[in-house]
C-alpha positions as CSV (number, residue, x, y, z in Angstrom):
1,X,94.6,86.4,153.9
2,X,96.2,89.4,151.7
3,X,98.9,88.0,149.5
4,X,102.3,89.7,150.3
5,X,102.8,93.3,148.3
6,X,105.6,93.4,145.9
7,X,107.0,96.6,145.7
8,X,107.4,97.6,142.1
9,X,111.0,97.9,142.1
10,X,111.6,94.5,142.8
11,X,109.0,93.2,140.3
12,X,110.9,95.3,137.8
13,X,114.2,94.1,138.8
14,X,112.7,90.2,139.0
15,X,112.0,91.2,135.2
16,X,115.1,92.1,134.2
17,X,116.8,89.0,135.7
18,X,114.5,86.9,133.9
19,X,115.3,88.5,131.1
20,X,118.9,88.3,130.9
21,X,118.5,84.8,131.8
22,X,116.6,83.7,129.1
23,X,118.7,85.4,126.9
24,X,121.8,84.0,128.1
25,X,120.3,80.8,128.1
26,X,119.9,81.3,124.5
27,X,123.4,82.5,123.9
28,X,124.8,79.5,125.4
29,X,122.2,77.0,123.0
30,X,123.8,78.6,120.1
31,X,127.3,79.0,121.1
32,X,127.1,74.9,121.7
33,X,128.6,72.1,120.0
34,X,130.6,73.0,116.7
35,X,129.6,76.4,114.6
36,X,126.9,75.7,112.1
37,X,128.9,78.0,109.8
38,X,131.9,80.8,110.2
39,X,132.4,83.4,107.5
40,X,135.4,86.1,107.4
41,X,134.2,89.3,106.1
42,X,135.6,92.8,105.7
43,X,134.5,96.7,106.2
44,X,132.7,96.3,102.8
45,X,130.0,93.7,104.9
46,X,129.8,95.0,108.3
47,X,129.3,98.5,108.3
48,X,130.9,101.0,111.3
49,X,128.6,102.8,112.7
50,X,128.4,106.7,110.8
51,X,129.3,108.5,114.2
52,X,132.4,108.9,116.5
53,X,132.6,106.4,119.4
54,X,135.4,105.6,122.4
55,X,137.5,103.1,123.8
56,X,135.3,103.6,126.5
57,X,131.8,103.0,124.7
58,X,129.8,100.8,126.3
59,X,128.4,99.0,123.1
60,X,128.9,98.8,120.0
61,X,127.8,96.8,117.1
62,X,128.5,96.5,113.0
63,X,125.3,96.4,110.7
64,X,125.1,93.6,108.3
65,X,125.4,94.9,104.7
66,X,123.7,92.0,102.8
67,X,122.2,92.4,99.0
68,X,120.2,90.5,96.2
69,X,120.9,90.2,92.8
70,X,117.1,91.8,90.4
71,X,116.6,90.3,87.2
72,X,118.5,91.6,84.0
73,X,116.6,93.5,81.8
74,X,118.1,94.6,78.5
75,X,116.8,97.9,78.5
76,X,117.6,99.1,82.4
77,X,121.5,99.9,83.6
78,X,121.5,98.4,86.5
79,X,123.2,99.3,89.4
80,X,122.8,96.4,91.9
81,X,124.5,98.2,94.7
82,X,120.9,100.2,94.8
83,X,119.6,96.9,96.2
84,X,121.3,96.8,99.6
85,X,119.0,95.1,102.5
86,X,115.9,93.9,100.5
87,X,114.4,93.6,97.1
88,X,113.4,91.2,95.0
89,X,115.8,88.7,93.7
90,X,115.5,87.2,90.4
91,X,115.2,83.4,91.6
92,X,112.3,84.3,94.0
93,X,109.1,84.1,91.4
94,X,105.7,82.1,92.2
95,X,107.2,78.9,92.1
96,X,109.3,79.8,94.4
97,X,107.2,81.3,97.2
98,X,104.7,78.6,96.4
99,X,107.0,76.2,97.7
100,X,107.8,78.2,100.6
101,X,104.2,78.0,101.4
102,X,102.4,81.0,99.9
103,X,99.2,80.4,98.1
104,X,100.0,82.8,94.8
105,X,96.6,82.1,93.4
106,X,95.3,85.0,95.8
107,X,98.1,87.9,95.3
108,X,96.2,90.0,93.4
109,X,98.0,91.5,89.8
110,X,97.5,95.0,90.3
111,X,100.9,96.6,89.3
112,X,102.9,98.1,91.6
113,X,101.1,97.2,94.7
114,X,101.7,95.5,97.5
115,X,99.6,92.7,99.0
116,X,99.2,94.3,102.3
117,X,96.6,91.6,103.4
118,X,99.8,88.5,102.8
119,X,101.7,89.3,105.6
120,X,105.7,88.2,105.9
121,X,106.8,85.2,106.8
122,X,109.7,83.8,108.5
123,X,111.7,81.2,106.3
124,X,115.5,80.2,106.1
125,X,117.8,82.3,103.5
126,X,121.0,81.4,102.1
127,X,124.3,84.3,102.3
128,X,126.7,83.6,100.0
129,X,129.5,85.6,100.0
130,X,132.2,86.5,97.4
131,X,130.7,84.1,94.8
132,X,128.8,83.6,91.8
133,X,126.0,86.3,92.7
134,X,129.0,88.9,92.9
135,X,130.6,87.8,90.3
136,X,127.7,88.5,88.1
137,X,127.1,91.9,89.9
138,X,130.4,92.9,89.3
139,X,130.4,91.8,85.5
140,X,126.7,93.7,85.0
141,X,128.3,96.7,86.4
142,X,130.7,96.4,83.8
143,X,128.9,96.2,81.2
144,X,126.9,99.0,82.0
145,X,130.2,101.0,81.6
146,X,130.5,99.9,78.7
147,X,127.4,100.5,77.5
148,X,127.1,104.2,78.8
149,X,130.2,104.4,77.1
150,X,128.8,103.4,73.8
151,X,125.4,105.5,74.0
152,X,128.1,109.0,74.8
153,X,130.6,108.1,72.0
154,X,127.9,109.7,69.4
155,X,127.3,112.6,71.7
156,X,129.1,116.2,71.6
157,X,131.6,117.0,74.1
158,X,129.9,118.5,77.1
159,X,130.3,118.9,81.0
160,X,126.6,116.5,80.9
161,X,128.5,113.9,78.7
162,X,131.5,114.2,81.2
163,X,129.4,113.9,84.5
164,X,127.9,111.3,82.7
165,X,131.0,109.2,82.5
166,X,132.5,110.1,85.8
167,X,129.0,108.8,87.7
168,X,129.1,105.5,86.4
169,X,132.7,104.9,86.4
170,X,132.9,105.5,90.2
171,X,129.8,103.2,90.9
172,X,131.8,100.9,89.0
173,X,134.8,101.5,91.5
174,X,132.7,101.3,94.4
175,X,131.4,97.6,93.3
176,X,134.6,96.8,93.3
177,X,136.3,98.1,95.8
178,X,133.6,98.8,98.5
179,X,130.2,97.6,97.9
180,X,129.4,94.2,99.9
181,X,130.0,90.8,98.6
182,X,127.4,88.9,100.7
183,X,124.1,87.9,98.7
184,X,120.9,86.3,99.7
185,X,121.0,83.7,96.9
186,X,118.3,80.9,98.3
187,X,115.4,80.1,100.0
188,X,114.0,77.5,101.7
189,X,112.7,75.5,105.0
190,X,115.2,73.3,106.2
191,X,118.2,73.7,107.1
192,X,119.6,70.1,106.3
193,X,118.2,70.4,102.8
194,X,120.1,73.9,102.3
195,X,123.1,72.8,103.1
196,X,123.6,69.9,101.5
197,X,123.1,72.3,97.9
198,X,125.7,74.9,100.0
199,X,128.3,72.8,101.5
200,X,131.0,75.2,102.0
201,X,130.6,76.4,105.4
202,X,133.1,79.1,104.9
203,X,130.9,80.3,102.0
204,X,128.0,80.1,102.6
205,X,125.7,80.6,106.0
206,X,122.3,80.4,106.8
207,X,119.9,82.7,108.5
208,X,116.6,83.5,109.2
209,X,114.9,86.1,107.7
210,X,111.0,87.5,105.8
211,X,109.9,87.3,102.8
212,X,106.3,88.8,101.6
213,X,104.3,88.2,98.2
214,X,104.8,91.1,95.7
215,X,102.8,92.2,92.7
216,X,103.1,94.2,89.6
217,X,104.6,95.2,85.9
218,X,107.8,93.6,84.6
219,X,108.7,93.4,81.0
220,X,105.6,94.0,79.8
221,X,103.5,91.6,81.6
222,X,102.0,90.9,84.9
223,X,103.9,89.1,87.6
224,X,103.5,87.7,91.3
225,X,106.5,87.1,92.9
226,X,108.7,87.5,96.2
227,X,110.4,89.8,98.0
228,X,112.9,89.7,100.7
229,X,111.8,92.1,103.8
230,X,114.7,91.7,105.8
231,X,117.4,89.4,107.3
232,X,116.9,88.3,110.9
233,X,120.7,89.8,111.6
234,X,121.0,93.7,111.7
235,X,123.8,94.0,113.3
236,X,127.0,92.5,115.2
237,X,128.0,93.1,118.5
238,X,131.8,93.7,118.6
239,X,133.3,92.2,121.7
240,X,134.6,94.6,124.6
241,X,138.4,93.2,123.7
242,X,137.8,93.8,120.2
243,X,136.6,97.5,120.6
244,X,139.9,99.6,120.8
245,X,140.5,98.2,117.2
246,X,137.9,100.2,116.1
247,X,138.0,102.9,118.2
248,X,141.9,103.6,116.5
249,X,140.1,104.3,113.1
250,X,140.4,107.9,112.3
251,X,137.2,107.6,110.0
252,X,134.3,105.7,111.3
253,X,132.6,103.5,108.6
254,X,135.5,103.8,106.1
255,X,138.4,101.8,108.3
256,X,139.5,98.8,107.0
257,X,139.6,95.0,108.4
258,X,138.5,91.6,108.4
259,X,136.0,89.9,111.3
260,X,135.4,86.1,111.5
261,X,131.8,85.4,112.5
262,X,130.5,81.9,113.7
263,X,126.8,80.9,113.3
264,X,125.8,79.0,115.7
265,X,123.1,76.3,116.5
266,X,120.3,79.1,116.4
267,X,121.6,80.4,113.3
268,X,122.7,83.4,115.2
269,X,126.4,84.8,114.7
270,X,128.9,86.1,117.0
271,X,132.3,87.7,116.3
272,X,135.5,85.5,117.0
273,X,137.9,87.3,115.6
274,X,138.8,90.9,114.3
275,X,141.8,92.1,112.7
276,X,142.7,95.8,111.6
277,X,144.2,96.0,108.4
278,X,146.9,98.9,108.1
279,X,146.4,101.9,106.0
């Protein structure tokens, strides 16, 4: 006896249901019991989308603007806005990938190449956000004012010297008046261990995210070390009642306001809260 034929529409839409189920199944996990974390950020951390939308649009989500902090080097001005959504922060070296689980011993040295045959790997990151790691970005890009400043004092008057100047005194503004506050700062495995070194839920959040061995030339010498692919969170949906806030903002990606966000048992967030600031 023939099983019964399913037509292919209805194993589609069988699919879908499945689908949405699972996923709302998942929704619910996370949204249970208390919020693992909450965090209030502003326009300078979740990002409008660079296009015009409606009151009307059926979806619409914010992109998480998250950065690391390189290491100093005495003979670079660094910029450490240039290091939005990845990069290689100056706590992850070999000791720390190695105990994150990566055998170091077999990232081969050539400079400036990747190890293409280590792949990713998922582990637990830490975002901090408005603390010490932006503190210290802030004061670096202040001291690379300075220091600019310094180097064009002994140089003749010019339209060079004064583009010069201008450049880095508006990255300097932008650090501190637009560029995103929330660093990866930490690494590690377990989530109960994290979080009793970052106790301050309203500080600090963890997520899930890849990191990948790296290889090359720093300071004159060889180095192995880490580097973070990308954060398991790219964007934020922005709830249906929250979406005429938005909408009202004459310039998309530039309006300014403040969203809470709850993390929840998943270590997945979800907007609670969004308020417009006026202009």
């Amino acid at each position: 006896m023939k099983a019964p034929h399913i037509p292919l529409q209805l194993a589609a839409l069988a699919v879908i249901v499945v689908t949405n189920a699972v996923a709302l199944s998942g929704a619910m996990l996370n949204r249970s019991g208390d919020a693992e974390s909450q965090l209030t950020l502003s326009q300078r951390e979740l990002r409008l989308p660079y296009r015009s939308f409606d009151r009307e649009n059926s979806g619409l989500a914010l992109s998480l603007d998250w950065r690391v902090l390189v290491h100093p080097d005495k003979n670079v001005v660094y910029y450490s806005w240039e290091y939005s959504r990845g990069g290689m922060p100056e706590w992850l070296d070999k000791a720390k990938m190695e105990s994150l689980g990566f055998d170091m011993s077999t990232v081969s040295e050539q400079a400036g190449r990747r190890n293409d045959r280590m792949l990713s790997r998922e582990v637990l990151l830490v975002l901090e956000f408005d603390g010490e790691a932006y503190r210290t970005s802030l004061e670096r890009a202040r001291q690379s004012l300075v220091t600019e400043e310094e180097k064009l004092a002994a140089l003749p008057d010019s339209n060079d010297k004064k583009n010069r100047l201008k450049s880095i005194t508006d990255q300097l503004t932008r650090e501190e008046n637009e560029n995103s506050r929330l660093f990866v700062v930490d690494a590690g495995l377990s989530v109960e261990t994290l979080r009793a070194k970052y106790a301050d839920r309203t500080r600090y959040a963890i997520v899930r995210g890849q990191i990948r061995p790296w290889a090359g030339n720093g300071r004159g010498e060889s180095v192995a070390r880490g580097s973070i692919s990308s954060v398991s969170i790219e964007a934020i949906n922005v709830p249906h009642a929250f979406r005429p806030l938005l909408a009202d903002q004459r310039e998309p990606g530039q309006g300014r306001f403040s969203a809470s966000l709850s993390f929840g048992q998943r270590l997945e967030p979800w907007m609670t809260h969004l308020e417009v600031t006026p202009r």
